[in-house]
Rosetta silent file (secondary structure, phi, psi, omega in degrees, C-alpha in Angstrom):
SEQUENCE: XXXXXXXXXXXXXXXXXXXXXXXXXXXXXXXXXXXXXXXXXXXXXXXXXXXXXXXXXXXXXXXXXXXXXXXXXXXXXXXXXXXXXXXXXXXXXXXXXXXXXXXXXXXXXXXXXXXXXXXXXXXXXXXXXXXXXXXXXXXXXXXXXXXXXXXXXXXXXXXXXXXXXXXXXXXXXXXXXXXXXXXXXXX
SCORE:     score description
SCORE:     0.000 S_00000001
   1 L     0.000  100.413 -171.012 -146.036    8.771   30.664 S_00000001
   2 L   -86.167   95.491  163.974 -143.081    7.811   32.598 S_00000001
   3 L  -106.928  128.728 -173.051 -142.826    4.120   32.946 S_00000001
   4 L   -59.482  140.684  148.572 -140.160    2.829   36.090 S_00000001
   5 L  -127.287   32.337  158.370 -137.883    0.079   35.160 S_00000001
   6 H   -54.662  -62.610  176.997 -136.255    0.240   38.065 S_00000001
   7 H   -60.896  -13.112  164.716 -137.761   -2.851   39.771 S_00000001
   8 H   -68.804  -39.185 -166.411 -136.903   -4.355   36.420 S_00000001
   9 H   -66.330  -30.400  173.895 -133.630   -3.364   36.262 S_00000001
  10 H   -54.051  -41.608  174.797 -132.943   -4.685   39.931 S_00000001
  11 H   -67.938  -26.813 -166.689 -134.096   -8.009   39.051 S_00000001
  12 H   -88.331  -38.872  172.974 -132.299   -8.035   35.834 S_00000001
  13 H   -59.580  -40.274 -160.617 -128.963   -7.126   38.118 S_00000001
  14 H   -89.113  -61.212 -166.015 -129.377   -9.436   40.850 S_00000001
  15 H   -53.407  -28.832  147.420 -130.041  -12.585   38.296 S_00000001
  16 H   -16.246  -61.689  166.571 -126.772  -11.184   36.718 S_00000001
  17 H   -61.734  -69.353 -153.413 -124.791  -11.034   40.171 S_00000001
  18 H   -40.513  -64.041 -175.228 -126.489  -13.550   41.725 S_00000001
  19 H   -38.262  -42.608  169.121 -124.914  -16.611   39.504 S_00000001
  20 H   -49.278  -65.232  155.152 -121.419  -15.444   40.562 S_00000001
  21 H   -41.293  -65.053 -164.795 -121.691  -15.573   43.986 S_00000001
  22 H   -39.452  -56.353  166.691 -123.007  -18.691   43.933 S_00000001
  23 H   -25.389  -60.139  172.296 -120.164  -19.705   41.815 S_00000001
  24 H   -49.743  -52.563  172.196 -117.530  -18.459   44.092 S_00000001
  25 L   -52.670  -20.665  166.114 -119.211  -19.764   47.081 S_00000001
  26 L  -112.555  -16.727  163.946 -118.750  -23.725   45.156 S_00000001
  27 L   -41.956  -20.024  179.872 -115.681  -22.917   43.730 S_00000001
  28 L   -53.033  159.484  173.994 -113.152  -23.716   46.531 S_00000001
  29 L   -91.998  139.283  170.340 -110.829  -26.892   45.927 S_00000001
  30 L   -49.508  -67.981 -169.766 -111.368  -30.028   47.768 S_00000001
  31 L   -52.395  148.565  161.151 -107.619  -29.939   48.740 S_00000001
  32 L   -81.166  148.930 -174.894 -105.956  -27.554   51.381 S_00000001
  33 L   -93.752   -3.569 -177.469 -103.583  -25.230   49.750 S_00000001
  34 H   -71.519  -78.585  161.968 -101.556  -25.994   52.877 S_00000001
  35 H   -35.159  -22.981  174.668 -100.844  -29.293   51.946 S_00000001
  36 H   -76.466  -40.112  -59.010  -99.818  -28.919   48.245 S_00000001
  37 H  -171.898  -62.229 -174.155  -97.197  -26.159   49.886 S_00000001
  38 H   -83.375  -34.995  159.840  -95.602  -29.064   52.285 S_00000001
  39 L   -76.481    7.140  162.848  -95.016  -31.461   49.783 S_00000001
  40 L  -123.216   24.895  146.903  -93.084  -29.103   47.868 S_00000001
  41 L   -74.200  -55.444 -155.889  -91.594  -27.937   50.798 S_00000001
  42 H   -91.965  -36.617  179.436  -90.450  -31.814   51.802 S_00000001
  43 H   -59.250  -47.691 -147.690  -89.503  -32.051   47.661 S_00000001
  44 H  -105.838    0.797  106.845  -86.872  -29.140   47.653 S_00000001
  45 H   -37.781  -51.873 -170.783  -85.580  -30.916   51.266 S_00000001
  46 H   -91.569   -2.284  156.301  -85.163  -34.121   49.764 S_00000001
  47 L  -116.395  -19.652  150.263  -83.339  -32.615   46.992 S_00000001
  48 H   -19.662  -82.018  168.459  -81.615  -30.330   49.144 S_00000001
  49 H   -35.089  -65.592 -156.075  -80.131  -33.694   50.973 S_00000001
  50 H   -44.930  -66.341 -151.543  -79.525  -35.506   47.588 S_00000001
  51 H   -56.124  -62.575 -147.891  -77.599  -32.022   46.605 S_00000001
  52 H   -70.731   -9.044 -179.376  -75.723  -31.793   50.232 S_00000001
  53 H   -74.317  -66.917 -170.198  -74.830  -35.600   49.682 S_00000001
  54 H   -50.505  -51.179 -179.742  -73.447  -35.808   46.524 S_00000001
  55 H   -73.790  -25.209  160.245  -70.981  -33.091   47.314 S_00000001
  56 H   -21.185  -81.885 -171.614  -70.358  -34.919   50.754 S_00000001
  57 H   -46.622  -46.346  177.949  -69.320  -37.837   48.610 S_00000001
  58 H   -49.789  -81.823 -150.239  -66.656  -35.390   45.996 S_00000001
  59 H   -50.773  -84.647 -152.531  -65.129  -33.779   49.370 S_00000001
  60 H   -54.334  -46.668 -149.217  -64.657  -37.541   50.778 S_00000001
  61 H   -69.224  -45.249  179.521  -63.811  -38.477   47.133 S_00000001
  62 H   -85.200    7.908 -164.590  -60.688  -35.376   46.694 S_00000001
  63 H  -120.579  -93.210 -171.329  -59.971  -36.005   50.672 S_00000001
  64 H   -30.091  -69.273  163.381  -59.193  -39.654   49.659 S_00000001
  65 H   -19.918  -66.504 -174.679  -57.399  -38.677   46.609 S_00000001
  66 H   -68.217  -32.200  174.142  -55.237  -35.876   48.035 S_00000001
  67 H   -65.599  -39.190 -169.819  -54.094  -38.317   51.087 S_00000001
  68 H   -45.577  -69.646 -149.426  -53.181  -40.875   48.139 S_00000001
  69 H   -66.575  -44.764  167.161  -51.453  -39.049   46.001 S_00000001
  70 H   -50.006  -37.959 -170.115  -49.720  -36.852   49.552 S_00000001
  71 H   -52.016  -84.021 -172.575  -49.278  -40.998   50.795 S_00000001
  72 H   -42.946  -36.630  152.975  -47.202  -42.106   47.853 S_00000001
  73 H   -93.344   -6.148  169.378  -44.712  -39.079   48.204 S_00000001
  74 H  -105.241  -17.650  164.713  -43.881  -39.088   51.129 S_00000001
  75 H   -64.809  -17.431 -175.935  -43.448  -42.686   50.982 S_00000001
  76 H   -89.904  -20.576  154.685  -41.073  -42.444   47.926 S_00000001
  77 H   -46.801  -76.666  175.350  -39.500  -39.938   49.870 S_00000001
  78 H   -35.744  -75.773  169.755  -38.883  -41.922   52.820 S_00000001
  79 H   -38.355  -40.049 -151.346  -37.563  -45.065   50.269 S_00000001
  80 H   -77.487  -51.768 -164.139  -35.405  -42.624   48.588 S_00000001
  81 H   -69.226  -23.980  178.652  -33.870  -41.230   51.705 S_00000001
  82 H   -64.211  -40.735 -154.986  -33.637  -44.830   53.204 S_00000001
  83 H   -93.354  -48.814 -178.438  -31.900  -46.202   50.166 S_00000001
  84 H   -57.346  -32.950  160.757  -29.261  -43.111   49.726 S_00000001
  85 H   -39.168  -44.809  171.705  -28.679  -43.795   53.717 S_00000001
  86 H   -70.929   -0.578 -161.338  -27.457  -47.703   52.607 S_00000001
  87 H  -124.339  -26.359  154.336  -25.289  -46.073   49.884 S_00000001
  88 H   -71.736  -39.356  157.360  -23.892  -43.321   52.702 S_00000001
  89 H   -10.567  -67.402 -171.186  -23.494  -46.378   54.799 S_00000001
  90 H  -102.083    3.062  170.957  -21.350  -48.234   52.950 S_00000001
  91 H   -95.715    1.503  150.290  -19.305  -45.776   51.714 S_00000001
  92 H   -86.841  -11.346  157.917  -18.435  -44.902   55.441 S_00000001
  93 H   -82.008  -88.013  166.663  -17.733  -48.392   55.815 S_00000001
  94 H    17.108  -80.238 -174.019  -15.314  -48.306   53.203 S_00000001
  95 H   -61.262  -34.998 -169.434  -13.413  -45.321   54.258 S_00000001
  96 H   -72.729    1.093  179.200  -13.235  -46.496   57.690 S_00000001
  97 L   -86.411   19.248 -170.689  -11.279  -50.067   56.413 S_00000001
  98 L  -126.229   15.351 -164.257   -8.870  -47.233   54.872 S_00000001
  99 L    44.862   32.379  161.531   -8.714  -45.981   58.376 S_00000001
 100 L   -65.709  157.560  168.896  -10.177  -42.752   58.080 S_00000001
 101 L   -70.451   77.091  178.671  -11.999  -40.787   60.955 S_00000001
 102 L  -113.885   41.616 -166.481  -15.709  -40.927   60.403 S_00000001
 103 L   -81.336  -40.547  159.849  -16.716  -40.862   63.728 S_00000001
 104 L   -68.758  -11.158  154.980  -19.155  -37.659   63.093 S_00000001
 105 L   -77.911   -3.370 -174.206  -20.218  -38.802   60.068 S_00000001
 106 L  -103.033  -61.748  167.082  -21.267  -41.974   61.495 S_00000001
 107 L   -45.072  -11.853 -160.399  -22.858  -39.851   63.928 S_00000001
 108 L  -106.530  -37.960 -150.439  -24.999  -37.768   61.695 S_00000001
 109 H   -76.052  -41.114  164.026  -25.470  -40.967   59.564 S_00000001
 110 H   -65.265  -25.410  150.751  -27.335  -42.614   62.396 S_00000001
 111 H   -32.896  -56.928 -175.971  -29.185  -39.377   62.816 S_00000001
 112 H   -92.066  -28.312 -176.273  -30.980  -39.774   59.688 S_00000001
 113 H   -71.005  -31.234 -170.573  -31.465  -43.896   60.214 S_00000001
 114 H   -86.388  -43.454  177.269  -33.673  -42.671   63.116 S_00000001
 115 H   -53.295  -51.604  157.728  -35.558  -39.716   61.719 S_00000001
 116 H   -37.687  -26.950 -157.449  -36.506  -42.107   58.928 S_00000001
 117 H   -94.474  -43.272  157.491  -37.476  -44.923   60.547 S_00000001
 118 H   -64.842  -43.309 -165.903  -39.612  -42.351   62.764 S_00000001
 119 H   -65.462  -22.937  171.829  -41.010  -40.376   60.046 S_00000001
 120 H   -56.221  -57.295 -173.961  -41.974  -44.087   58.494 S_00000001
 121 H   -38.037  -60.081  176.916  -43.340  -44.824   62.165 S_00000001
 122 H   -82.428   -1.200  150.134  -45.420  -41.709   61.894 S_00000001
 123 H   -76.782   -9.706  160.943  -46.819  -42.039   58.368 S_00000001
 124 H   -97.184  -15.219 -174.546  -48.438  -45.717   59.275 S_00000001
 125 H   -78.882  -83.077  179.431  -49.755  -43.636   62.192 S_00000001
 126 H    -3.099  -53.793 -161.823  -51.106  -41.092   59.663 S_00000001
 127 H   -75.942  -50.130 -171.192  -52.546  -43.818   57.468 S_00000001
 128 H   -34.690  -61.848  175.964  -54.148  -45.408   60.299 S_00000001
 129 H   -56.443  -44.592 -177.207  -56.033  -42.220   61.192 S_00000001
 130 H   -48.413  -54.312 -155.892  -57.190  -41.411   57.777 S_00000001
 131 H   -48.668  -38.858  178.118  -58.660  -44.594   57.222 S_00000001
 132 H   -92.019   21.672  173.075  -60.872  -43.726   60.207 S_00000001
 133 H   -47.200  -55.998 -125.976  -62.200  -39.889   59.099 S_00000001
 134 L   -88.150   -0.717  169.187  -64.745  -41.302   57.025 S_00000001
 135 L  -131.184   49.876  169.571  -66.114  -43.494   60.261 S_00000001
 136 L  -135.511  137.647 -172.829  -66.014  -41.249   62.823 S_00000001
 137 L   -46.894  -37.084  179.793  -68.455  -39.243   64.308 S_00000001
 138 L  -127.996   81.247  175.888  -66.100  -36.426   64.427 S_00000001
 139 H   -50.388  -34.044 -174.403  -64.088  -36.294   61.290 S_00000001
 140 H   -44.000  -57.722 -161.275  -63.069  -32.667   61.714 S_00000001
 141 H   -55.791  -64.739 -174.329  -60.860  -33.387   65.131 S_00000001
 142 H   -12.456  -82.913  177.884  -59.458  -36.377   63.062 S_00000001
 143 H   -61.134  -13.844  141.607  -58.560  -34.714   59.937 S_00000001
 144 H   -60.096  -28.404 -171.773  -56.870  -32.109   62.088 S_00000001
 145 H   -94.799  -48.226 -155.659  -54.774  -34.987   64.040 S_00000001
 146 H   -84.101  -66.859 -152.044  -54.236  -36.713   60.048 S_00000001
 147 H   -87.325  -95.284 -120.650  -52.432  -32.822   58.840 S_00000001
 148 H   -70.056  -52.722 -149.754  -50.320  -32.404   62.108 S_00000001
 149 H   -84.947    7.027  161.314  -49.021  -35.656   62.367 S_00000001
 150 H   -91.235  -40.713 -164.927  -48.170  -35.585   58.460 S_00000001
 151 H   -75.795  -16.662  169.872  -46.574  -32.042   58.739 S_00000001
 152 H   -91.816  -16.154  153.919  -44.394  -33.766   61.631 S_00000001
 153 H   -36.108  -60.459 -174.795  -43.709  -36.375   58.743 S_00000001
 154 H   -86.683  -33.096  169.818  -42.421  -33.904   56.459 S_00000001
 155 H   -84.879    1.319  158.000  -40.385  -32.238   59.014 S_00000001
 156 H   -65.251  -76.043 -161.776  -38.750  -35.802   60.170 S_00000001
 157 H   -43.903  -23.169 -172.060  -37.949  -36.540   56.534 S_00000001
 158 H  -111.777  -22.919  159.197  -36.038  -32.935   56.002 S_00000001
 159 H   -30.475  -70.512 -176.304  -34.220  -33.644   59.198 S_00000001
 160 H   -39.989  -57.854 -177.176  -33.205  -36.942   58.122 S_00000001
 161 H   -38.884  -44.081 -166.026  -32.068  -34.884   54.432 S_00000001
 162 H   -92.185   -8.946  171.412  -30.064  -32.636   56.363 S_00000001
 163 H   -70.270  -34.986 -173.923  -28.670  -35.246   58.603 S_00000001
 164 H   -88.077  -21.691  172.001  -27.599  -37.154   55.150 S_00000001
 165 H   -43.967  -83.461  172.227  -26.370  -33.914   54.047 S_00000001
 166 H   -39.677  -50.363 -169.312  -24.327  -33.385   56.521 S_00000001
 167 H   -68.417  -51.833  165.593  -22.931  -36.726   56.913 S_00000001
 168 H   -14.567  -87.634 -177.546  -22.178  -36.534   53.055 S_00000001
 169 H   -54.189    4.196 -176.206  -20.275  -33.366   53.232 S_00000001
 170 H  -100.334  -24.403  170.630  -18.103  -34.927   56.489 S_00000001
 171 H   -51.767  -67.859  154.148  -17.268  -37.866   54.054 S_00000001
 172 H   -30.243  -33.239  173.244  -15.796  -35.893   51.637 S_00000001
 173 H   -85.445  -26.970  163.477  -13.760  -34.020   54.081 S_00000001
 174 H   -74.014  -30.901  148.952  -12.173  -36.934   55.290 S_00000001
 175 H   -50.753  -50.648 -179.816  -11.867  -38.195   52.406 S_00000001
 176 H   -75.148  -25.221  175.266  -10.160  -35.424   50.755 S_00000001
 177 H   -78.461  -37.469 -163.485   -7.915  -35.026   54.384 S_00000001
 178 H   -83.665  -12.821 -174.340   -7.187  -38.865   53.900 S_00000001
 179 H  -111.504   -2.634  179.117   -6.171  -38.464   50.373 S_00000001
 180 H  -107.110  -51.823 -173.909   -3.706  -35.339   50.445 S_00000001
 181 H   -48.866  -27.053 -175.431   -2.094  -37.016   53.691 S_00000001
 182 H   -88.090  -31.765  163.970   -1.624  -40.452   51.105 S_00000001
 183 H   -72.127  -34.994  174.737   -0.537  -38.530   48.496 S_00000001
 184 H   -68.662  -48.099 -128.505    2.198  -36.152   50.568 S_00000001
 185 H   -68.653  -56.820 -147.493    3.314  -39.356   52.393 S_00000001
 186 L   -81.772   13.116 -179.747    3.917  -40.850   49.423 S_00000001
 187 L  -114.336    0.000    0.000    6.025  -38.340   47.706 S_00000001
């Protein structure tokens, strides 16, 4: 006597199964998985920005810095050469009330009053420009304009030096010509 429990077992399977499906089938989320996705999408953008900002602001912040700190030497440069110019000045004024010949040293000495007074010219140009990188649409072109016309700055400024140089050493030679002729004469 063989008794089936097949149709039992089938019945006993599908209430088994059955619950699951069902389950699955109510389980979904109210929310779109899309949306949860774009707000963390729009988060790691808005710190993205924050991120591309802050270092904006260092690079303006070392930009600012590096002009100062470039500003203030070449302006003490510029004072320095201007003030050893009055003190080559007057020591060719001097020689010449002692009649000496300092006509090329006067020349070279004037040399150097104008490359200062341009490289001064072109370092308020310089400043001028900086000040407007940070409010200009195109800072690059700027800041490109702000390095050449400092690098013509620095090459006024070693002009002038070698112009004062120059003048220097012509002083001395006249000097030293003016002081063996005063010395023979006088023997």
């Amino acid at each position: 006597m063989k008794i089936r429990f097949w149709p039992y077992n089938l019945i006993l399977a599908l209430l088994i199964v059955a619950p699951f499906n069902i389950y699955a089938a109510l389980a979904t989320s109210s929310r779109p998985l899309g949306n949860r996705e774009e707000k963390l999408q729009e988060k790691s953008l808005e710190k993205r920005e924050e991120a591309e900002k802050r270092i904006d602001e260092k690079k303006a912040k070392n930009i600012r810095k590096y002009f100062s700190k470039m500003g203030r030497r070449l302006e003490s440069a510029i004072i320095r050469l201007d003030t050893l110019a009055g003190r080559v000045e007057s020591r060719i004024e001097k020689l010449e009330k002692k009649e000496r010949d300092l006509k090329e040293a006067r020349e070279k000495m004037d040399e150097a009053r104008a490359n200062i007074s341009e490289a001064r010219t072109f370092y308020k140009e310089a400043k001028d420009k900086f000040a407007a990188i940070f409010d200009s649409d195109s800072p690059k072109t700027i800041f490109e304009e702000v390095r050449k016309t400092v690098g013509d700055v620095v090459l006024l400024i070693k002009k002038a030096h070698a112009a004062l140089i120059e003048s220097v050493s012509l002083i001395k030679k006249a000097d030293l010509a003016g002081s063996e002729s005063a010395t023979t004469t006088s023997q």
